[in-house]
C-alpha positions in Angstrom: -44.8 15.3 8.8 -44.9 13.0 12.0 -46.5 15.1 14.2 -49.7 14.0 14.1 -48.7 10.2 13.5 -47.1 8.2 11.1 -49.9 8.7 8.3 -49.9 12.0 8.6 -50.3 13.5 5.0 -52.1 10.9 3.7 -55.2 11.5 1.7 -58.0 8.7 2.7 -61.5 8.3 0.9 -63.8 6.0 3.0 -66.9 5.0 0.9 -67.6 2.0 3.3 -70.6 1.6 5.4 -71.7 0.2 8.6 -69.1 -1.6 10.8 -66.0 -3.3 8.6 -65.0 0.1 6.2 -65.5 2.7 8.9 -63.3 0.8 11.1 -61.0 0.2 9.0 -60.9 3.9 8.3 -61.1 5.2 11.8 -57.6 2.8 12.4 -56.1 5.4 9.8 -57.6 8.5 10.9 -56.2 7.9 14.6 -53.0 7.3 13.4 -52.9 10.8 11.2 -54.4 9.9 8.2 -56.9 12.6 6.4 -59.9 10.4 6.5 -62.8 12.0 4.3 -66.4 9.5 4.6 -68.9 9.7 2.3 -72.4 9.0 3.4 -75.8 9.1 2.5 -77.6 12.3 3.0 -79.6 10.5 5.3 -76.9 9.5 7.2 -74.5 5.8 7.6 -76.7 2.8 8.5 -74.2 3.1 11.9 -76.1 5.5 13.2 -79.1 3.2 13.8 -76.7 0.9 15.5 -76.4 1.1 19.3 -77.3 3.5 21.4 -79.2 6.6 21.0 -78.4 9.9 23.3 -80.5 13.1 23.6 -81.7 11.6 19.9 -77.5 10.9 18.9 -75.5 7.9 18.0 -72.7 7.4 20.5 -71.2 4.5 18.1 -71.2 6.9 15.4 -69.3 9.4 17.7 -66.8 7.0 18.5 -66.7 5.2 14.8 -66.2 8.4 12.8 -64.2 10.1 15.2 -60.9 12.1 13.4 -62.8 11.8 10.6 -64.1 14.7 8.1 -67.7 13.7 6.9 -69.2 14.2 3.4 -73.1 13.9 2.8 -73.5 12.7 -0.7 -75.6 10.5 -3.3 -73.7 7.9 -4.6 -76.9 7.1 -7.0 -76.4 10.3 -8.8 -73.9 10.7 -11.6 -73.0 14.4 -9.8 -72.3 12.4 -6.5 -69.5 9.8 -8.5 -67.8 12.9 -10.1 -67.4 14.0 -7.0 -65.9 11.0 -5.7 -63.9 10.3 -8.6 -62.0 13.7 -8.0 -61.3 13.3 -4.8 -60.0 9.4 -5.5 -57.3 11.3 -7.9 -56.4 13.4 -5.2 -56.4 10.5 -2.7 -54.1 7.9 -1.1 -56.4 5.4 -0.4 -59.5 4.3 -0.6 -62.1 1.7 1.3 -65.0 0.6 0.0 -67.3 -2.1 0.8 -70.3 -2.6 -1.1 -71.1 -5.6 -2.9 -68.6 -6.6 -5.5 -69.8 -5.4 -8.8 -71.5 -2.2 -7.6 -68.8 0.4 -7.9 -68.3 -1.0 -11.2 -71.4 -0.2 -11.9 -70.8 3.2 -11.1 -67.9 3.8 -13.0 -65.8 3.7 -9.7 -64.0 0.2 -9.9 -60.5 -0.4 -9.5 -59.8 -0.5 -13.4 -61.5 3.1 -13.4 -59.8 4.9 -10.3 -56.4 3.4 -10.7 -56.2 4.8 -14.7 -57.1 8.4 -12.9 -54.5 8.1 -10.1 -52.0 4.9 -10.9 -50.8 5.3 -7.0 -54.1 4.8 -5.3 -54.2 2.1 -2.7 -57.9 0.6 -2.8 -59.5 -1.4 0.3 -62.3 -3.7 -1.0 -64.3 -5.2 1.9 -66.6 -7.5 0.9 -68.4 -10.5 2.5 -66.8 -13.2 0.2 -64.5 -11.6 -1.8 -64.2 -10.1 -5.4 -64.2 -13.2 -7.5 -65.3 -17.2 -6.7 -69.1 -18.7 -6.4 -70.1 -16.3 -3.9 -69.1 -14.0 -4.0 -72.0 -12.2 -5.3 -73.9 -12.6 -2.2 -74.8 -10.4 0.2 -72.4 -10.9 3.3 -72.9 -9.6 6.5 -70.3 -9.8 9.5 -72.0 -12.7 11.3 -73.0 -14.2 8.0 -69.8 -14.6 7.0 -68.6 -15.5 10.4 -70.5 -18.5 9.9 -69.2 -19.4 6.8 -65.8 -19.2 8.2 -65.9 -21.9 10.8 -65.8 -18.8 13.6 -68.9 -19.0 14.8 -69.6 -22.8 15.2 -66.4 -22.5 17.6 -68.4 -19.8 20.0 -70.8 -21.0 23.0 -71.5 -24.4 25.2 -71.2 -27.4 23.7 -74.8 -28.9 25.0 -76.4 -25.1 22.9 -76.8 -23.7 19.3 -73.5 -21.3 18.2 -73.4 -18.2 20.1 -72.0 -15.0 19.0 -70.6 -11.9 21.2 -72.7 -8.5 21.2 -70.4 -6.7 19.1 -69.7 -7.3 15.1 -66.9 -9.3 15.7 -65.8 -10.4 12.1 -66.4 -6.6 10.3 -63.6 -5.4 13.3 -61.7 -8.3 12.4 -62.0 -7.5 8.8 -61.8 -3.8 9.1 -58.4 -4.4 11.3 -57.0 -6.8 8.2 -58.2 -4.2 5.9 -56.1 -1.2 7.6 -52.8 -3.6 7.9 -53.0 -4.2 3.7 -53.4 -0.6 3.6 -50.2 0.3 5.7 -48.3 -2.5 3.5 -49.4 -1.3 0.5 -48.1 2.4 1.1 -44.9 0.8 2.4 -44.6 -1.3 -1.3 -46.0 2.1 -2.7 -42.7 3.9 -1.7 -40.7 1.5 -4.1 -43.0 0.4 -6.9 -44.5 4.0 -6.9 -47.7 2.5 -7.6 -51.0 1.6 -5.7 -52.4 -1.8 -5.4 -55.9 -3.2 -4.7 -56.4 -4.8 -0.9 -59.3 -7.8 -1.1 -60.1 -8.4 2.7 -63.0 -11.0 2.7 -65.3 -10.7 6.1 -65.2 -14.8 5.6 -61.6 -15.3 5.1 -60.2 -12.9 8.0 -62.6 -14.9 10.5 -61.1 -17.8 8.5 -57.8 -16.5 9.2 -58.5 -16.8 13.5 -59.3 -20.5 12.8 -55.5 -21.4 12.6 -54.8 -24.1 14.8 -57.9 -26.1 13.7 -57.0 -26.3 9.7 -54.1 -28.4 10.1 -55.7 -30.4 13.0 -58.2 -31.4 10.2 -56.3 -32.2 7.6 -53.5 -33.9 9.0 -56.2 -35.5 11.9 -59.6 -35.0 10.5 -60.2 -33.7 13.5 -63.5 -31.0 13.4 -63.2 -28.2 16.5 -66.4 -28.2 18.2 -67.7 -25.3 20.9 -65.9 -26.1 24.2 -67.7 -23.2 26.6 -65.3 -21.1 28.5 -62.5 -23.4 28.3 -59.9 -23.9 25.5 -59.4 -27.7 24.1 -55.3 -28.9 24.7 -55.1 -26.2 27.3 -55.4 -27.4 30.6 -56.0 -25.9 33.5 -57.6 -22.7 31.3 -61.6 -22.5 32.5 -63.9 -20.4 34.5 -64.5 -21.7 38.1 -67.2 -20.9 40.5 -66.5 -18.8 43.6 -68.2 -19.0 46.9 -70.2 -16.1 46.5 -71.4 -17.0 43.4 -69.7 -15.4 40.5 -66.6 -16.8 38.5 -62.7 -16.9 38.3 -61.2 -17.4 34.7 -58.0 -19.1 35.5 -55.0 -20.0 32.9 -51.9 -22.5 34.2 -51.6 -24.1 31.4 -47.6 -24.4 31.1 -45.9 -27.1 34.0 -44.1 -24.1 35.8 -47.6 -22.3 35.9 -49.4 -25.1 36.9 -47.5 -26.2 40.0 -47.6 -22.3 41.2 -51.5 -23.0 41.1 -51.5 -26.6 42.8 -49.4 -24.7 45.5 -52.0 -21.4 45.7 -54.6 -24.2 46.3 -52.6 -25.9 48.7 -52.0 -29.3 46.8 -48.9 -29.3 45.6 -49.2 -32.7 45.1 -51.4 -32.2 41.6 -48.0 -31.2 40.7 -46.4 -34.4 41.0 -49.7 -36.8 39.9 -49.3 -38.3 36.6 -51.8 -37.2 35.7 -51.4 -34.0 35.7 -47.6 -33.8 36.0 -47.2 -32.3 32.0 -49.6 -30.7 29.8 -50.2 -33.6 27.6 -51.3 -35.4 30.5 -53.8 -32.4 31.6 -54.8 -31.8 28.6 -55.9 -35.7 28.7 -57.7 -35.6 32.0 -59.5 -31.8 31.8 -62.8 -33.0 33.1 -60.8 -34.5 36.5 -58.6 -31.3 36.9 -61.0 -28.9 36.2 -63.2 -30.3 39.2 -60.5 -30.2 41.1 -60.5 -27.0 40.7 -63.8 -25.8 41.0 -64.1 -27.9 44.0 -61.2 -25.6 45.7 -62.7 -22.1 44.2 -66.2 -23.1 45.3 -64.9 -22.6 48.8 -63.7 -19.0 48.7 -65.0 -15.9 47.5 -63.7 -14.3 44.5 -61.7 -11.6 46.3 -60.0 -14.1 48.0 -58.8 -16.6 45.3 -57.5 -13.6 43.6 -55.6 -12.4 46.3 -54.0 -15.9 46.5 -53.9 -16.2 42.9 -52.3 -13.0 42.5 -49.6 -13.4 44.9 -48.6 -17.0 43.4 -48.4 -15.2 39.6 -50.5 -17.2 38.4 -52.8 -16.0 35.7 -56.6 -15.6 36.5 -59.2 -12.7 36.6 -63.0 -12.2 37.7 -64.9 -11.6 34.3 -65.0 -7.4 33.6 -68.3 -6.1 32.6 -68.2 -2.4 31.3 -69.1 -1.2 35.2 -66.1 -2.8 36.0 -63.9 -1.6 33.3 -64.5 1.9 34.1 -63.6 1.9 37.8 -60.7 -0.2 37.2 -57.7 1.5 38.1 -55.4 -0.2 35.7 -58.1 1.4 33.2 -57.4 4.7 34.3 -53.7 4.6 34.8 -53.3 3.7 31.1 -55.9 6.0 30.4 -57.4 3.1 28.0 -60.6 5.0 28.1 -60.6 8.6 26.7 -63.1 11.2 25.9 -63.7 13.6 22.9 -65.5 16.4 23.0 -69.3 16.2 21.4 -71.0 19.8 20.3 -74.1 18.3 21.3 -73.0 15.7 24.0 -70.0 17.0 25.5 -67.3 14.6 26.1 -68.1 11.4 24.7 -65.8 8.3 26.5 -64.2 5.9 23.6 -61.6 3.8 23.8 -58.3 5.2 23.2 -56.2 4.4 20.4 -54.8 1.2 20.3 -51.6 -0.2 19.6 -49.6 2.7 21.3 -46.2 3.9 19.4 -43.6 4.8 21.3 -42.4 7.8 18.9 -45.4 8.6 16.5 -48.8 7.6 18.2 -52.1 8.5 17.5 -54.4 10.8 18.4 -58.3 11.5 19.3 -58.7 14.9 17.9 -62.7 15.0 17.8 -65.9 12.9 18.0 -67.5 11.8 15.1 -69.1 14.8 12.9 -72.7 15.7 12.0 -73.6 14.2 8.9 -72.7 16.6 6.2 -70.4 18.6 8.7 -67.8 18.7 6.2 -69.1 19.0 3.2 -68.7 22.3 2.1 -65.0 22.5 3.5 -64.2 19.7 2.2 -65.5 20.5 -1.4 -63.4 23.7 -0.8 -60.1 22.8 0.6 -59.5 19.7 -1.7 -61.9 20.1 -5.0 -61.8 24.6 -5.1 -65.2 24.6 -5.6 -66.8 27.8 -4.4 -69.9 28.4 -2.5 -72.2 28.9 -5.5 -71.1 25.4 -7.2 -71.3 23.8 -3.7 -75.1 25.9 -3.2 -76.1 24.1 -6.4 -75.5 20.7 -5.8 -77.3 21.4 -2.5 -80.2 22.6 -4.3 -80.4 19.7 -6.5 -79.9 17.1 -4.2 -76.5 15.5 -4.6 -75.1 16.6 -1.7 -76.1 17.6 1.7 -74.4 20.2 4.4 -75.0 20.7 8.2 -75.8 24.2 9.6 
């Protein structure tokens, strides 16, 4: 049952929306898993996100990739039957709405795990199923916020920052697929399922590692530090000669006198001030000019050659342009493409980690909404085409041509 990765055989329902559930679901359906998504008739709120082509969501055809899609309302009572058969029949299943609402609906964890005792449920939310917030609305960068994440990001002299992508939902949605994976594993002794609570605030919280301690212990608070990382020294971007940037990293002693040799001063190697990381890390404003001083000189070609040859760590900063001419890229085949009815092949990234025995696979681009619907309905529920004609008819579910 490996042949199509390790979770092949495995029944998943993802009700999630947006960014944080579908990611976490499309990690399982690249590694095998039968991922089923429900949405709206009128389609995930993903497909408003990103870019639009020939009046199509490429993030959606990358997002729900492997995945079979189900157009129904979760508002109607015919919609949570639905639903609720399919969660008997199921493995797992994600979810992130507000805590609260799929008890509302008759869908909580109480309900589903008395139909199927050996469900594994992912509950994404932005603050968790119980405490003071967690009632609250929680978005990705919301909660990135609350978790100390975000005041880490940007210059020190400018407001927090953030990175064009949802950072904390894919750190969430990531979390979200591990517990899943363990949960099967503790599944194939205790024979039963078990209910996953991955907080957007908490797995952000969870990156903040070295800075908890340093707090209590120091009462030290992190603060944004621009390109370079506080205690590791020399680790910074550097202007070049012609005007763009070198990110370099020599933190450890050994790497750091292969740098002050590159730059022709292997003296920085010997200088107590610089001699051991402690000491660097004590006098980062002085080395880093140093530094910048030598790659200021030379274009960025050049103090990568150099760089290169010496081993020491250090890279011109890759924008998507770059990344798809790169010929490490397209050794590794780290970009692939899936094949779109409407747009052809569609370039995603490929799936990520790679296993040596059982990996994972891009068998298509993400469906039409409603594409599956009917087969779906068929192949896991029996209904026929009349029962599945009538629940068209009155609204609760919708099917592609």
């Amino acid at each position: 049952m490996l042949e199509n990765g390790p979770l092949s055989g495995m029944r998943v329902i993802e009700i999630g929306s947006t960014v944080a559930g579908p990611f976490c679901g499309r990690m399982l359906a690249d590694f095998g898993a039968e991922v089923i998504k429900i949405e709206p008739p009128d389609g995930d709120a993903l497909r408003t996100m990103g870019k639009q082509c020939e009046g199509k969501s490429l993030y959606a055809a990358s997002m729900f990739r492997n995945k079979r899609l189900v157009a129904l309302d979760l508002h109607r009572e015919e919609g949570r039957a639905i639903v609720r058969a399919l969660a008997e029949r199921a493995d797992v299943l994600i979810e992130n709405f507000k805590p609260g609402t799929l008890e509302s609906w008759g869908l909580g964890s109480a309900e589903l795990s008395r139909l199927n005792p050996r469900l594994v449920m992912v509950r994404i939310s932005g603050y968790g199923q119980d405490g003071p917030y967690s009632a609250r609305p929680g978005y990705g960068v919301i909660c990135e916020a609350v978790s100390g994440l975000r005041h880490l990001t940007g210059d020190p002299d400018r407001p927090p920052s953030r990175i064009a992508v949802s950072l904390t939902d894919y750190i969430t949605g990531l979390h979200g697929a591990f517990g899943a994976a363990m949960a099967l594993l503790a599944r194939g002794v205790t024979g039963r399922g078990q209910v996953i609570d991955a907080a957007l605030y908490e797995c952000a919280f969870n990156f903040m590692e070295p800075w908890i301690p340093a707090y209590q212990k120091l009462g030290h608070v992190a603060g944004r530090t621009g390109s370079g990382l506080a205690e590791s020294t020399p680790n910074n971007l550097y202007p070049t000669a012609d005007g763009d940037f070198i990110h370099i990293t020599a933190m450890a002693d050994g790497l750091f006198r292969r740098l002050a040799s590159a730059m022709g001063r292997p003296d920085l190697g010997e200088d107590a001030r610089f001699a051991k990381a402690l000491e660097r890390n004590g006098n980062a404003e002085a080395l880093d000019a140093i530094i910048a001083e030598w790659t200021g000189r030379l274009a960025l070609s050049e103090i990568e050659r150099r760089l290169q040859a010496a081993g020491v760590p250090a890279t011109r900063i890759f924008t998507i342009a770059d990344i798809f001419k790169d010929p490490h890229y397209t050794a590794r085949r780290s970009i692939v493409e899936a094949e779109d009815p409407d747009l052809g092949p569609v370039a995603m990234a490929t799936v990520v980690p790679r296993l040596s025995a059982t990996p994972g696979h891009i068998r298509h681009a993400g469906h039409r909404i409603g594409e599956d619907t009917r087969a779906v309905l068929a192949d896991v529920l029996g209904y026929d085409g009349s029962t599945t004609d009538a629940l068209v008819r009155d609204g609760v579910i919708a099917c592609s041509a």
